[in-house]
C-alpha positions as CSV (number, residue, x, y, z in Angstrom):
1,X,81.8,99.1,114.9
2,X,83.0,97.4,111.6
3,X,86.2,96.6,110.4
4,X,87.7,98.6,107.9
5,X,90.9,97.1,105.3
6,X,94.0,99.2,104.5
7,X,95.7,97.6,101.4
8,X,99.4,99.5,100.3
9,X,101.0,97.5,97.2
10,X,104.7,97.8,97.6
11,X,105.4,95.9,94.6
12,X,103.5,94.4,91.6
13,X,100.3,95.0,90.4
14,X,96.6,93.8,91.9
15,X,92.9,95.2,91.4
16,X,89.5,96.5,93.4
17,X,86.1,96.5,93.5
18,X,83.5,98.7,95.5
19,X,80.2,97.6,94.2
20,X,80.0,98.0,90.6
21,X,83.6,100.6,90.7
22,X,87.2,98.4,89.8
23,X,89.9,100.3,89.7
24,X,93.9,98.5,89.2
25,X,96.6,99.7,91.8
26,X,100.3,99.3,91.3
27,X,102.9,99.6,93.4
28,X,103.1,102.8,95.5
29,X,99.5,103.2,95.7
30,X,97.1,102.2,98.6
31,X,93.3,101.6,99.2
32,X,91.2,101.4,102.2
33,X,87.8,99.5,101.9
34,X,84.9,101.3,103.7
35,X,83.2,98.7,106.0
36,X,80.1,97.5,105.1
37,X,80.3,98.2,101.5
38,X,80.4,95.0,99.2
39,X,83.7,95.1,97.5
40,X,86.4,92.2,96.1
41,X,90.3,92.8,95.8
42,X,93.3,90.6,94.3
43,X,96.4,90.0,93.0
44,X,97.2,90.7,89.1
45,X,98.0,87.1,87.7
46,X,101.0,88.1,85.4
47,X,102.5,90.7,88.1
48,X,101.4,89.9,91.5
49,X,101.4,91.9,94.1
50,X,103.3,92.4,97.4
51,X,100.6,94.4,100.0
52,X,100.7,95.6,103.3
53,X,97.5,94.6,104.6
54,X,95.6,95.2,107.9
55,X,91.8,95.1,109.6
56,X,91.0,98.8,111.9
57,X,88.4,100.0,113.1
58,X,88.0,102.8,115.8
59,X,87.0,106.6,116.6
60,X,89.3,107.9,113.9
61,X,88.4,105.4,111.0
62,X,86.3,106.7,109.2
63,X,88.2,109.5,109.0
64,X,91.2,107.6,107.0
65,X,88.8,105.6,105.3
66,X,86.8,108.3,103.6
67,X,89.4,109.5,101.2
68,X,90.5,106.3,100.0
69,X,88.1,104.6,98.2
70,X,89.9,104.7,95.7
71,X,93.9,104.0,94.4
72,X,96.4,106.7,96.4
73,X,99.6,107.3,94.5
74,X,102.7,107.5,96.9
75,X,104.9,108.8,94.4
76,X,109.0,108.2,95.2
77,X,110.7,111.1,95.4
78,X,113.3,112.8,97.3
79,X,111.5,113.2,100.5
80,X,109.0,110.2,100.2
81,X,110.0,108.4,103.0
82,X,108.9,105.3,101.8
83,X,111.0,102.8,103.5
84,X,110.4,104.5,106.5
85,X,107.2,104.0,106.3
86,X,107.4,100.5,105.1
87,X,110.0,100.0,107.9
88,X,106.8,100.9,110.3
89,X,104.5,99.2,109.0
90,X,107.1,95.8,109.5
91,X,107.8,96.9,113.3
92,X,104.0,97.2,113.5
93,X,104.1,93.6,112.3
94,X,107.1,92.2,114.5
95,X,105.0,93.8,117.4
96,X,102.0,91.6,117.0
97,X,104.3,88.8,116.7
98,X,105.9,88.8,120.0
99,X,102.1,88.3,121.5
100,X,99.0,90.1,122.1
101,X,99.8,92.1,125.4
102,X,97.8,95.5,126.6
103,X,101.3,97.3,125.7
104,X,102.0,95.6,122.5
105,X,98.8,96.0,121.4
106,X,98.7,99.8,122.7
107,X,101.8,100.3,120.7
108,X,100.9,98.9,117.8
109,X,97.8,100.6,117.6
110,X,100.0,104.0,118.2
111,X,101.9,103.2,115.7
112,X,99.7,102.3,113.1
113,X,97.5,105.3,113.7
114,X,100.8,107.3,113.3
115,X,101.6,105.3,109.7
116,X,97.9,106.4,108.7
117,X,98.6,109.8,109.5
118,X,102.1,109.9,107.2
119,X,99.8,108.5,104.6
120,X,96.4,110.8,104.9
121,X,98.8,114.0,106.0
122,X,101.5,113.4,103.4
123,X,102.8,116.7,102.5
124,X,103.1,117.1,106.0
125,X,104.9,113.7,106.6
126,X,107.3,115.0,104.0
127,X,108.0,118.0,105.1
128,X,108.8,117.7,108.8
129,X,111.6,115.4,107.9
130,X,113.0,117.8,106.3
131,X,116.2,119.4,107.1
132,X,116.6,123.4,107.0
133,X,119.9,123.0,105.0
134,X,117.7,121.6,102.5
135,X,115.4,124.6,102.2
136,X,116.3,126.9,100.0
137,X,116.4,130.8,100.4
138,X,114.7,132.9,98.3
C-alpha cells in the first residue's frame, strides 16, 4: 500500500505540482498528494508557509485522497471550527510524541481519521456543532 501526504497551510503561502498541474495554496486551503503520482510541493519564498503535514495510508485513503488533488478552501466563518481542528491536528501530534505504543498509535490514527472526516464532510463538521438556539425559525 503507498503512502499518501495531507498538506493544510495554516498560514502563509506555498505551491504544488502533480505532474505537469501547479497550482499555489494559501492559508486555509489543504492538498493531499495521491501516492504514486510524481508531484513536488514548497514554501512561497516571500510568504512562507506554516503546514500541517502528515504520511497515511490505509483502507479509507483513497477515499480522502481522491478529492483533493487539488487546493481545498477552508473558508473562516462563523461555524468553521478551525482551531478546533487545528487544535486536533496538534493533540494528534503531542500523541506521537509521548512514544509509539499500540494505544497511542490506535488513537492517533482515530483521531486523524476523524480530522479527515471534518475536512472531506465539512458541511457536516459544521453543522453538528451547531447549537439549536442558533437555528433560526422560519
Amino acid at each position: 500500500m503507498r503512502i499518501i501526504i495531507f498538506i493544510y497551510c495554516i498560514e502563509g503561502a506555498g505551491w504544488f505540482r502533480i505532474g505537469e498541474q501547479e497550482w499555489t495554496v494559501t492559508a486555509n486551503q489543504y492538498f493531499i498528494l495521491p501516492a504514486g503520482v510524481p508531484h513536488a510541493y514548497g514554501s512561497d519564498e516571500t510568504n512562507p508557509w506554516t503546514i500541517y503535514w502528515i504520511h497515511f495510508k490505509g483502507k479509507l485513503a483513497s477515499s480522502f485522497a481522491a478529492h483533493a488533488n487539488r487546493p481545498i478552501d477552508i473558508k473562516p466563518s462563523i461555524q468553521s471550527r478551525i482551531s478546533n481542528r487545528n487544535d486536533l491536528f496538534e493533540e494528534i501530534f503531542r500523541t506521537l510524541e509521548m512514544g509509539y505504543s499500540h494505544e497511542n498509535l490506535l488513537y492517533a490514527c482515530s483521531a486523524f481519521h476523524y480530522y479527515l472526516g471534518s475536512l472531506r464532510y465539512l458541511q457536516q463538521y459544521r453543522e453538528a456543532a451547531r447549537n439549536d438556539s442558533d437555528k433560526t425559525i422560519s
